[in-house]
C-alpha positions in Angstrom: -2.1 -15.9 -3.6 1.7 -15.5 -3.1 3.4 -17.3 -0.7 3.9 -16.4 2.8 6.5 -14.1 3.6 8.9 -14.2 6.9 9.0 -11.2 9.0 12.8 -10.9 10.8 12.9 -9.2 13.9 15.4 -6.6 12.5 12.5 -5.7 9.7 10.0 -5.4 12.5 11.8 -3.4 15.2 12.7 -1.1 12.3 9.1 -0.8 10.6 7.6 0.1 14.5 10.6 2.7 14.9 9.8 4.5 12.2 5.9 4.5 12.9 7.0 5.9 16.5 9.3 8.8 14.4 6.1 9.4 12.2 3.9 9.8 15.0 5.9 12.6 16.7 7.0 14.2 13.9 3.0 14.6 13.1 3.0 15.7 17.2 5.9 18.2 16.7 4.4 19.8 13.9 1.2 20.3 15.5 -1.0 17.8 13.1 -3.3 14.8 13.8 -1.2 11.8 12.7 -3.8 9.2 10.3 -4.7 6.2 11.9 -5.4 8.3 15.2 -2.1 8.6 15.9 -0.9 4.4 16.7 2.6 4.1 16.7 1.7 0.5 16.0 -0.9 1.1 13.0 2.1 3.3 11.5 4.6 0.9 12.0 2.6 -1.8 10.4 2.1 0.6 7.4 5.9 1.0 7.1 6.2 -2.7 7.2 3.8 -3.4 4.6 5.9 -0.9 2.0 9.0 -2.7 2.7 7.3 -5.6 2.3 5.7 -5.1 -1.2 8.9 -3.2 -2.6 11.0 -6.0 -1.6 8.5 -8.6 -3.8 9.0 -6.3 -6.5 12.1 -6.0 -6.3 12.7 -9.8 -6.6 10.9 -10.4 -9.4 13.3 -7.7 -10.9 10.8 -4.6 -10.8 12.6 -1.5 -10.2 10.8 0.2 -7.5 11.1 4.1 -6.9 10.7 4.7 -3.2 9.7 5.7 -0.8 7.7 8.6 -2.2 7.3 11.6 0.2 4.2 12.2 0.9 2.6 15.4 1.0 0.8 17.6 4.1 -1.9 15.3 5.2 -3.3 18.5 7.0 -4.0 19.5 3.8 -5.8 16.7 2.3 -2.9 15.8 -0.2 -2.2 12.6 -0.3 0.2 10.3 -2.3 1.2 6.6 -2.8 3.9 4.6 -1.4 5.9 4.1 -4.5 6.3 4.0 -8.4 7.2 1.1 -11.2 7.1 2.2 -14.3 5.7 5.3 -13.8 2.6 3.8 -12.0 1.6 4.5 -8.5 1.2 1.7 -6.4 -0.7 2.2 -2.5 0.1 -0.2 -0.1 -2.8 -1.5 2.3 -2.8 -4.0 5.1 -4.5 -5.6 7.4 -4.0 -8.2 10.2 -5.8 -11.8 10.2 -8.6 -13.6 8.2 -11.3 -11.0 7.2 -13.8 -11.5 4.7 -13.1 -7.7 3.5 -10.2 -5.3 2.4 -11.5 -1.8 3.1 -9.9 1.5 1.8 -10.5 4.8 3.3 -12.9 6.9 0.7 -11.7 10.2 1.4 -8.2 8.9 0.9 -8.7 7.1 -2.3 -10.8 10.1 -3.5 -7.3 12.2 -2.8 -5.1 10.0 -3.9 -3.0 9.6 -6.8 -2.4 6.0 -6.8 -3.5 4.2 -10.0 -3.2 0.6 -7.6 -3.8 -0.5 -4.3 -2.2 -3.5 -3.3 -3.5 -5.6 -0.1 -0.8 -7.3 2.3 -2.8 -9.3 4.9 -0.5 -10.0 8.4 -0.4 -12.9 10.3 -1.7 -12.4 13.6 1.2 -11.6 15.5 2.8 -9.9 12.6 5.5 -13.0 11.9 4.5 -13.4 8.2 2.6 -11.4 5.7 0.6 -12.6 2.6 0.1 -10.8 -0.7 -3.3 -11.2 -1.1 -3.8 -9.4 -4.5 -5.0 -6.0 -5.5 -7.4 -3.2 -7.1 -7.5 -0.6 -9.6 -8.2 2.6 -8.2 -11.3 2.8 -9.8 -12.4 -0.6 -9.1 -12.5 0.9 -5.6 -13.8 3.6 -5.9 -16.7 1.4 -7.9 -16.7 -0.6 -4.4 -19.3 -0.4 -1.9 -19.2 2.3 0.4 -19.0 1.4 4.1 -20.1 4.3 6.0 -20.0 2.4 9.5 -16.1 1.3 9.4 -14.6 1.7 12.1 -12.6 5.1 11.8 -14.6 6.6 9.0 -16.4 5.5 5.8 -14.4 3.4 3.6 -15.0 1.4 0.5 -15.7 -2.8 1.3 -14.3 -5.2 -1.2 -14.5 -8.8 -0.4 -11.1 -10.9 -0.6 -12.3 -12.4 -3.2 -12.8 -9.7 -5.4 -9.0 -8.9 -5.3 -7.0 -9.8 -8.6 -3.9 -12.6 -7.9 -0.8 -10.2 -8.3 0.3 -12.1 -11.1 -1.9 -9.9 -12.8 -0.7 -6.6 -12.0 2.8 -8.0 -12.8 1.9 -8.6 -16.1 0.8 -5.5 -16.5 3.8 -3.9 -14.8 5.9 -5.6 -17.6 3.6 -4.7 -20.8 4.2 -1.1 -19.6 8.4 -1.9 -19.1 8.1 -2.8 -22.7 6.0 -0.2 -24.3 8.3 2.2 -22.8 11.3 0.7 -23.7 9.9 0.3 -27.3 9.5 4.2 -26.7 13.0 4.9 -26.0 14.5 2.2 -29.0 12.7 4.4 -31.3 13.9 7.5 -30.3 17.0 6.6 -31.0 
């Protein structure tokens, strides 16, 4: 697990103003917001990005973001942001659960090739990498048709892999497309 990571105020109060302009935006254009439409569930969303691109970013990653995602009205859906041409989805979740879960008709539609888990401390003052998934290790998950806002895939925490791992293979690709470009040239 990574270490804990501090939440400023100034991060926060951003993060929940943008899951308020995401929620009437969605309003405006006469669609159903995800999440049911929380403000609060949006805004932790937008905090969890920042969040994860900001790791990366440190450990000298370059991160392309934010991706604009496509109609959800439409079933299209997208990923929160690219490294080295992969597509990483940011999932989180607040307090000490056994389970990560991921909605299935999202990760059916989506064209992320990772999900990576943030878990939130209760009253969202830190936040935790807790580790992450292939896409197709979830879809191989268990499928939960009793969550709570529809059926989504159950992996237990400690199924996850430590990020470690996907940074690794982050950097294996940075170098087989570097070697790419050398010998193009």
């Amino acid at each position: 697990m990574t270490e804990a990571m501090e939440i400023s105020k100034d991060l926060y109060m951003s993060s929940m103003e943008q899951g308020w302009q995401i929620v009437k935006a969605s309003r405006e254009a006469g669609m159903t917001p995800i999440f049911g439409g929380s403000p609060l569930q949006h805004g932790q969303a937008k905090l969890s990005e920042e969040l994860a691109a900001n790791y990366f970013r440190q450990r000298g990653f370059r991160v392309e973001s934010p991706c604009i995602r496509a109609d959800y009205s439409k079933g299209i859906l997208s990923y929160d942001f690219l490294i080295h041409g992969h597509k990483l989805d940011i999932k989180s979740h607040i307090g000490l659960k056994p389970y990560v879960y991921v909605n299935s008709k999202q990760a059916h539609r989506s064209e992320s090739d990772f999900y990576v888990f943030i878990e939130f401390g209760k009253l969202l003052q830190s936040a935790e990498i807790i580790g992450w998934l292939s896409k197709q290790e979830v879809l191989d998950s268990k499928l939960d048709k009793e969550a709570t806002f529809s059926p989504a895939f159950k992996v237990r925490i400690e199924k996850l892999h430590m990020i470690e791992e996907l940074e690794r293979v982050l950097r294996s690709e940075e170098r087989r497309v570097g070697k790419e470009c050398r010998s193009r040239w």
